[in-house]
C-alpha positions as CSV (number, residue, x, y, z in Angstrom):
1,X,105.2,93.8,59.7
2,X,108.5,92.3,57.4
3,X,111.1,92.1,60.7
4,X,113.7,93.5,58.0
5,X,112.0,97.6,59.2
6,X,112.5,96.7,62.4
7,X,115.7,95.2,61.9
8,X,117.1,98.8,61.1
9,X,115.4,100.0,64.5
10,X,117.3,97.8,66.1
11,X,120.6,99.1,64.2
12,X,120.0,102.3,64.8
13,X,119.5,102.2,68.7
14,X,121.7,99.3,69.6
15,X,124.4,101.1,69.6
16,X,122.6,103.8,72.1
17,X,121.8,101.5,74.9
18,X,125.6,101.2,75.8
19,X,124.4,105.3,76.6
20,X,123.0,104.4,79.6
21,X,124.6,104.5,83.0
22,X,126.3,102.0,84.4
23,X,125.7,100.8,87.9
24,X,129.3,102.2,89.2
25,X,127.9,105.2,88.3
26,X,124.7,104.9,90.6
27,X,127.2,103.8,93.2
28,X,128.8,107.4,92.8
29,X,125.6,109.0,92.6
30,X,123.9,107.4,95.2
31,X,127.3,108.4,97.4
32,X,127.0,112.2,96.4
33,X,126.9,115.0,99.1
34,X,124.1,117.2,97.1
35,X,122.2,117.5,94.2
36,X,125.3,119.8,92.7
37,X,127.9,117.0,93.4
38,X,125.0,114.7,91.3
39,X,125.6,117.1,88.4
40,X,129.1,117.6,88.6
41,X,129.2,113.7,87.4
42,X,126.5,113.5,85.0
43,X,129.4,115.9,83.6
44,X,131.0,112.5,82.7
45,X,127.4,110.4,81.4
46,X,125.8,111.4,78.1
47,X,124.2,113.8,80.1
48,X,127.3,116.0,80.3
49,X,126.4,118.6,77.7
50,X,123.0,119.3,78.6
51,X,124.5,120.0,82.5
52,X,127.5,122.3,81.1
53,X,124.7,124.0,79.0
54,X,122.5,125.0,81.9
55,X,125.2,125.2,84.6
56,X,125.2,129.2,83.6
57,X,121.5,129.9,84.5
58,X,120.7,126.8,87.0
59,X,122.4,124.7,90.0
60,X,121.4,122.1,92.5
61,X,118.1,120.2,91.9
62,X,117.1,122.6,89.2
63,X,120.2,122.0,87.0
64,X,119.5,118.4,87.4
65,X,116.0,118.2,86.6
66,X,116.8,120.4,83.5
67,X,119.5,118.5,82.0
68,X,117.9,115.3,82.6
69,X,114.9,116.6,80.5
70,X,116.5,117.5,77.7
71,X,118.5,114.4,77.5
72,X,115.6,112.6,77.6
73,X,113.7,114.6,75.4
74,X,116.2,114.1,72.4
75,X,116.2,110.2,73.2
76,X,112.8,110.5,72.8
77,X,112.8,111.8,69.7
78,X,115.9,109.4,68.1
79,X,113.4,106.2,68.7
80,X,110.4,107.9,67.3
81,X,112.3,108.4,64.0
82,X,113.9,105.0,64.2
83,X,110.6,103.8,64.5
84,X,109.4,102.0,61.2
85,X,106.1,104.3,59.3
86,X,103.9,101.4,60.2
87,X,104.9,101.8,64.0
88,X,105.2,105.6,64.3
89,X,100.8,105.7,65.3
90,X,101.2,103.7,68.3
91,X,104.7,105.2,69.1
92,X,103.3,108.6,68.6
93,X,100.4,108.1,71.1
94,X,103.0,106.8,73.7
95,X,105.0,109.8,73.5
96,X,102.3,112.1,73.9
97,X,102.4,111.7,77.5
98,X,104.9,113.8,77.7
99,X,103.0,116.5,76.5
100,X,100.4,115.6,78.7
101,X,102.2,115.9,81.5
102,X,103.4,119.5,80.9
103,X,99.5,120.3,80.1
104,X,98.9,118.3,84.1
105,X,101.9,120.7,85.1
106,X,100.3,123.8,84.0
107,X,96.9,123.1,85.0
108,X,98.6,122.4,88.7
109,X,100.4,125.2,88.3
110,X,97.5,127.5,87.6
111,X,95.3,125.8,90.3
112,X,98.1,126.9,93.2
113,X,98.9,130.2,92.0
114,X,102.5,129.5,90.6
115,X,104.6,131.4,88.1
116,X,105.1,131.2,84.7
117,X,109.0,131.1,84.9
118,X,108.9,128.7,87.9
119,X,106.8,126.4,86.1
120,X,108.5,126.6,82.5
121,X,111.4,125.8,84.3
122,X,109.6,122.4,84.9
123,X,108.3,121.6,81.2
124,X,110.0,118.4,80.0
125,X,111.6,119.6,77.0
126,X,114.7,120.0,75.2
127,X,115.7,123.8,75.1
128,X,112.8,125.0,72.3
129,X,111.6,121.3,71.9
130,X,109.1,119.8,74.1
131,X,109.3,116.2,74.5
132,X,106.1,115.1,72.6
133,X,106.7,117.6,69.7
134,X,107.2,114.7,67.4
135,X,104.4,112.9,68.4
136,X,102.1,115.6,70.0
137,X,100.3,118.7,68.9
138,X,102.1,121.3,71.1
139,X,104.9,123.6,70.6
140,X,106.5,125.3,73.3
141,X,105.6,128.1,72.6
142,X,101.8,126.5,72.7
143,X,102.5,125.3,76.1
144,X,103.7,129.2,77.3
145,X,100.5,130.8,75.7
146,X,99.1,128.2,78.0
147,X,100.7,129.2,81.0
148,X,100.6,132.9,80.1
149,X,96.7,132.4,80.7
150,X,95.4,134.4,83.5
151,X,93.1,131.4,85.3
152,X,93.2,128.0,85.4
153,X,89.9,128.3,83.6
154,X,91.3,130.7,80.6
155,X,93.9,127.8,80.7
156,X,91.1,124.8,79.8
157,X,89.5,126.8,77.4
158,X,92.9,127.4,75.5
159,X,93.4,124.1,75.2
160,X,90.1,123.4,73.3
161,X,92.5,124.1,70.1
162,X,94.9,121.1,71.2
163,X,92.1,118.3,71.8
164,X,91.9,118.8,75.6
165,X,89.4,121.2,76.1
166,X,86.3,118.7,76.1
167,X,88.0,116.7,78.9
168,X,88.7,119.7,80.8
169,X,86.2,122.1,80.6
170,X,82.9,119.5,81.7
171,X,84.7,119.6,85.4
172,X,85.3,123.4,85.5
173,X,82.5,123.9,87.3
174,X,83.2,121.1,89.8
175,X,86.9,122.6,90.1
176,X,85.4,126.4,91.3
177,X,83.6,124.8,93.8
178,X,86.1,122.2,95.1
179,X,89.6,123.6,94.0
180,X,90.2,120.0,94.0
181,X,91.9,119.6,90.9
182,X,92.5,116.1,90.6
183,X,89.7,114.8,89.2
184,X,90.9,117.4,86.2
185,X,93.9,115.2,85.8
186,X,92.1,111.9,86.5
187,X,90.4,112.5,83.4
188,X,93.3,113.6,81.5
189,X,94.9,110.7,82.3
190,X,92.1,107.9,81.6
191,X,91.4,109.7,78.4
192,X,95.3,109.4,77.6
193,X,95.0,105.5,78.0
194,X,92.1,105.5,76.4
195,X,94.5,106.6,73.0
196,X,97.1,105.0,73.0
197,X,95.2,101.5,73.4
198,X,93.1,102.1,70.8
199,X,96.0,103.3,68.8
200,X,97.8,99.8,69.6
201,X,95.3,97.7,68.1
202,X,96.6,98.6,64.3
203,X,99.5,96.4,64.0
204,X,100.3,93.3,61.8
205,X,101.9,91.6,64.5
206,X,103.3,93.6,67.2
207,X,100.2,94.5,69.3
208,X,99.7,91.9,71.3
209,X,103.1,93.0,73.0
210,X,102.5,96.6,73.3
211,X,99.2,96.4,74.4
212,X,100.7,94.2,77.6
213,X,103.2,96.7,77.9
214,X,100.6,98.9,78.2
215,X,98.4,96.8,80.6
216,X,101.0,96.3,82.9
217,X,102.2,100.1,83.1
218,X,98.3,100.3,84.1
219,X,98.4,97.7,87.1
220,X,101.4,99.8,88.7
221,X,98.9,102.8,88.4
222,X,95.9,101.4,90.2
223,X,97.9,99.2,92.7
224,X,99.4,102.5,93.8
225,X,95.5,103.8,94.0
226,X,94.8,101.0,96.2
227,X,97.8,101.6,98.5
228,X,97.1,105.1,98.8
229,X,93.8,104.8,99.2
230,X,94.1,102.4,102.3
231,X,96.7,104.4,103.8
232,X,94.6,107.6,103.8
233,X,91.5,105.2,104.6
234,X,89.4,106.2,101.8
235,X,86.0,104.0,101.3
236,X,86.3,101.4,98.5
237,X,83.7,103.9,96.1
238,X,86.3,106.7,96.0
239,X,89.0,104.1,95.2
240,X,86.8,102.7,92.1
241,X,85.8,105.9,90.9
242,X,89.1,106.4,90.1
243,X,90.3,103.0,88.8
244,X,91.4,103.4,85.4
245,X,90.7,100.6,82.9
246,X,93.1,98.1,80.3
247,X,95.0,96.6,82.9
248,X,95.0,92.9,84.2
249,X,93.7,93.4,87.3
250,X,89.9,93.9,87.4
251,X,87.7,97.0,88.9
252,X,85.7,93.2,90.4
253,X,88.7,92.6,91.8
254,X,89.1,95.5,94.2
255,X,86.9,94.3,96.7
256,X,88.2,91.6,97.3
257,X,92.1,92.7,97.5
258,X,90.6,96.2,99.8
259,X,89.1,94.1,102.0
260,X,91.5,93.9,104.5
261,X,93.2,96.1,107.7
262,X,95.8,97.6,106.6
263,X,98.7,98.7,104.1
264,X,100.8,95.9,104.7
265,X,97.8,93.5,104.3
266,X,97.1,94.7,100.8
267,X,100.6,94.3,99.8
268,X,100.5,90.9,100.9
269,X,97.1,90.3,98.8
270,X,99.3,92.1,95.6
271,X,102.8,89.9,96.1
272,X,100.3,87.2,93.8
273,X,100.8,89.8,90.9
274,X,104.0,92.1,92.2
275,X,106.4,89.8,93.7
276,X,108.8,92.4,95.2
277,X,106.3,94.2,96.7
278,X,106.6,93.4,100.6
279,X,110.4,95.0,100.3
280,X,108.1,98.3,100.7
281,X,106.8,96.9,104.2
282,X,109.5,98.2,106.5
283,X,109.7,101.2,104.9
284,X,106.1,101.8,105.3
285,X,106.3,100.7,108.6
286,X,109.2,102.8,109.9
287,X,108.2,106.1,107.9
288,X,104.6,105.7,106.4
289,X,105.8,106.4,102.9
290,X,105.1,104.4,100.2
291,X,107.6,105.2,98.1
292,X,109.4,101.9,98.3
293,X,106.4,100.0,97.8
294,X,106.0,102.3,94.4
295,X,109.5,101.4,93.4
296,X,109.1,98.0,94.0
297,X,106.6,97.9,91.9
298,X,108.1,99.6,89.2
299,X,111.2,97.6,89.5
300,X,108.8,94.3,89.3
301,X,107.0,95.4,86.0
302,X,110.6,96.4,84.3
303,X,111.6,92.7,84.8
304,X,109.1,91.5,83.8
305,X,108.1,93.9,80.4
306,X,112.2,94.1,79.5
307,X,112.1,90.0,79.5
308,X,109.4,89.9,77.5
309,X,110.2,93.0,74.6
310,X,113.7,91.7,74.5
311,X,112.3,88.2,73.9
312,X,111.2,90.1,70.3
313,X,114.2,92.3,68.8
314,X,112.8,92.6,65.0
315,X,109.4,94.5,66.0
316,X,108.6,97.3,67.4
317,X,109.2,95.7,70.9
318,X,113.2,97.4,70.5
319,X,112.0,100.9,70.5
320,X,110.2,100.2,73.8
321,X,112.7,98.3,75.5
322,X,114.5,101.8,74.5
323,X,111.8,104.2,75.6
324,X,111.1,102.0,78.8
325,X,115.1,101.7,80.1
326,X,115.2,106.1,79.3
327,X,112.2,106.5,81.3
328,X,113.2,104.8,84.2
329,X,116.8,106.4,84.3
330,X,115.4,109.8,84.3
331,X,112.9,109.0,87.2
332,X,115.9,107.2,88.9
333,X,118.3,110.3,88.6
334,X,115.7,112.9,89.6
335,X,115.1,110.6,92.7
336,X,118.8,111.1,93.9
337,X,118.5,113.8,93.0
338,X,116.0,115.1,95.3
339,X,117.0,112.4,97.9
340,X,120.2,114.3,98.3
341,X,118.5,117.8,98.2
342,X,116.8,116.2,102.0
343,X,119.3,114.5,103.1
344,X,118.8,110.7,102.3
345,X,121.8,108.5,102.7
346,X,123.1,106.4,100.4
347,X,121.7,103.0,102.2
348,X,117.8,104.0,102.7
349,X,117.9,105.4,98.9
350,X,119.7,102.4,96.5
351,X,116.8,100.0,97.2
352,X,114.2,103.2,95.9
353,X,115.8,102.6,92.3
354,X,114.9,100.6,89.9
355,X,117.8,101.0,86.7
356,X,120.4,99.2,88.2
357,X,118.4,95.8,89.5
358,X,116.7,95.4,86.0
């Protein structure tokens, strides 16, 4: 595509990505007491109005979580319309993760007995705007008709009218025996990849780019699979049943990198494709958790994807340098979030984020 449509994507959210926080503002985060002293200054980040708008019905992680949604959400939607007509397919297809997620939400939701207002609460979406409206098929009111289902199985069926029920309703019968519902959003997910791919092969130029983007966002996912699946010592079969496919690294692969004792080895065997990823050892060691190991894998793959997209400012590499850096802040602020909500000091949480080393 002419780099002159791009070119005005690239005027129009330039000026946005001085929005984004700085890292003296992690450092306060990071040093907050609780999650309400974490809101109290967002009240100074672009975030500030969405916080003083649901300060009068929320506080603590909640208020967070809310405001950071509907920041995001409305970020979301100024790079789908700075997106060039050409671009909007593929850009559209990304975004409707979003609503996927909220459909994952309420099927979870359903599946443990939650409420509707607890769960609503937990949409991502922008006060009457969900955050794949522009992309996606769902309202918000779709999504409470949804939740206002009785059963998780009224719940698949509804969804029949938004292009999810034939995913859904084939593993029903698997879920009433079971009540195992993530194969449910295994499937949701595979068939979500399975879109926007295909949706990224009609370009005139730019695919190549976004389809690595893609790829790599898929390694993260299955090199977590592998990690979790050694560390709960699940046979290799379970692990490729639920490999999802685009990325870089092989389902042949996986016997080869599974092969070995333990969780640390298999980081070891993935440092060849995730460089960072041994920083997650002593954590893993010391605690058991993997979260470090997922950061450091996310932080890897940012360096890596924001060299390459900002390597290509006139294409349709801008708006997901854009997305990308939003995406990661919001995951990065609900994790202090949440980190001060139990207690997690400043020192065992900065190395968890990803923002402010990319």
């Amino acid at each position: 595509m002419a780099a002159s449509a791009y070119a005005s994507a690239l005027g129009r959210l330039k000026p946005e990505f001085t929005s984004f926080l700085s890292k003296e503002t992690y450092v306060q985060l990071t040093g907050a007491k609780d999650p309400n002293e974490v809101a109290k200054i967002l009240d100074g980040t672009p975030y500030g109005p969405d916080v003083q708008a649901a300060r009068a019905a929320y506080q603590g992680v909640a208020l967070v979580e809310i405001a950071i949604n509907r920041t995001f959400v409305r970020r979301n939607r100024h790079a789908y319309e700075a997106t060039p007509f050409a671009g909007r397919g593929v850009v559209g297809a990304y975004l409707t993760r979003w609503d996927l997620q909220n459909v994952e939400l309420i099927l979870a939701a359903k599946a443990q007995g939650r409420s509707v207002t607890e769960t609503e609460d937990h949409l991502v979406s922008s006060r009457e705007i969900p955050a794949g409206l522009y992309a996606g098929v769902l309202t918000l009111d779709d999504f409470r008709q949804l939740l206002a289902q009785p059963t998780l199985e009224a719940t698949a069926t509804a969804l029949v009218r938004y292009g999810y029920g034939g995913i859904v309703l084939p593993l029903i019968e698997a879920f009433q025996r079971t009540h195992d519902i993530f194969p449910i959003l295994h499937a949701l997910d595979r068939e979500y990849y399975r879109r926007v791919l295909e949706a990224s092969r009609f370009f005139q130029g730019d695919e190549w780019v976004v389809r690595q983007f893609l790829a790599s966002e898929i390694d993260v996912r299955n090199a977590l699979l592998l990690l979790k699946g050694k560390a709960a010592d699940l046979p290799m079969d379970e692990v490729l049943s639920r490999w999802f496919d685009g990325g870089t690294v092989l389902a042949a692969q996986v016997p080869d990198l599974y092969g070995v004792r333990g969780v640390p080895e298999l980081a070891e065997r993935l440092a060849a494709r995730f460089p960072s990823i041994a920083e997650g050892t002593a954590e893993f060691q010391s605690a058991q958790s993997l979260t470090a190991y997922e950061s450091a894998l996310s932080r890897d793959r940012a360096v890596t994807e924001l060299r390459r997209l900002r390597t290509y400012p006139l294409s349709l590499s801008v708006v997901f340098t854009y997305l990308l850096l939003a995406e990661l802040e919001r995951e990065d602020v609900r994790r202090i979030a949440f980190a001060k909500l139990y207690g997690i000091s400043a020192d065992r949480l900065t190395p968890l984020l990803v923002s402010p080393r990319v």
